[in-house]
N, C-alpha and C positions, 0 to 999 in steps of 0.2 A: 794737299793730300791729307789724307784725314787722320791717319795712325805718327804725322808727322804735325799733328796739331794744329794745320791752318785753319785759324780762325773761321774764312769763309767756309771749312766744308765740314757739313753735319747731314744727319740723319735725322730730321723730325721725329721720325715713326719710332725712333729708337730712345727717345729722351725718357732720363731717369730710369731706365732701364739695366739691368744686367743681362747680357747675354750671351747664349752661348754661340763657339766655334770651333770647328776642325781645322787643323792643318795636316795636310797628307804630303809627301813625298813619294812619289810613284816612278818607279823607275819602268822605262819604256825600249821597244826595240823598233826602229823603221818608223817612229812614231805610232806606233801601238802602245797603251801597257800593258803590262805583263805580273807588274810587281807591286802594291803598296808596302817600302821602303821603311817609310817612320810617318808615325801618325800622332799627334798629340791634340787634347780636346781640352778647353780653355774657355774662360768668362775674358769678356771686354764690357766697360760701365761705361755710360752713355751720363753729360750732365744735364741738367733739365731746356739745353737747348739742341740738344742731340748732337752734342760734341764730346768724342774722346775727354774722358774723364784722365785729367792729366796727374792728379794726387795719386789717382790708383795704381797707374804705371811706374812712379814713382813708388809706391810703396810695394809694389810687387819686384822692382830693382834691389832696392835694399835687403828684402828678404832673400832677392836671389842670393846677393851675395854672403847672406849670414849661412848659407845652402854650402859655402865652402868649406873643407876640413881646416883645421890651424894650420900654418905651414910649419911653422916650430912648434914642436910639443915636447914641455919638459917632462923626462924619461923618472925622474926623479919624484913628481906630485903624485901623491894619493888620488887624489880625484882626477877622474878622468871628463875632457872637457868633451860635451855630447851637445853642443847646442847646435851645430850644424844638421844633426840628425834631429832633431826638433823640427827647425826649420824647414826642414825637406818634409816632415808630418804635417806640416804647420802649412807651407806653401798648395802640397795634394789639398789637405781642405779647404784652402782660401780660392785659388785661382785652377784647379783642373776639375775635370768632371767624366764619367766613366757613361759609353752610351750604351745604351741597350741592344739587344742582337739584333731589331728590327732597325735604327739607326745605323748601324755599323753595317746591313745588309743594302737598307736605302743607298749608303755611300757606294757601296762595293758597284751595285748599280749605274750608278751614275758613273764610274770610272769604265766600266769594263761593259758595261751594255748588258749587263744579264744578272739577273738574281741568283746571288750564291747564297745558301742559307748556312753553311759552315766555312770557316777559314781553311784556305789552302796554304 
């Protein structure tokens, strides 16, 4: 599987590459949808054999986790510790990406069969 880094499976077409993707979460009724739920828009790197770049994931882990607040904060220090909030600036610009109204309409399309030019 390829997001679980076996070896054998790559994507030529993709090497050395950064690219983009969607994830949607669509909530559905009777198997219809009805709803997109949560949606988040993301880069994945490609190494020059068209495999999951494993460094990147890895350094995209790390910052997630620098994304958390302190869990003990002394009440006491002058300075207040803000690197989580950084890192949540820091992580938008490295690994997400915001798409344009014609992408996010293409999507809409493709889930619900029909071009909506505004969100509902």
């Amino acid at each position: 599987m390829l997001i679980r880094h076996d070896a054998g499976e790559r994507l030529p077409q993709y090497a050395g590459k950064r690219v983009r993707f969607a994830v949607l979460i669509v909530e559905s009724k009777n198997r219809i949808p009805v709803e997109i739920v949560k949606s988040q828009y993301s880069y994945i790197l490609f190494d020059s054999n068209g495999r999951l770049l494993m460094e990147w994931d890895e350094k995209e882990a790390r910052l997630g986790m620098d994304m958390l607040e302190p869990v003990i904060a002394d009440k006491d220090k002058q300075v207040v510790d803000a690197r989580h909030k950084f890192a949540r600036k820091r992580y938008a610009r490295e690994y997400l990406w915001q798409p344009s109204s014609e992408i996010e309409a293409a999507i809409r399309k493709a889930i619900f069969g029909r071009l909506e030019t505004s969100r509902s």
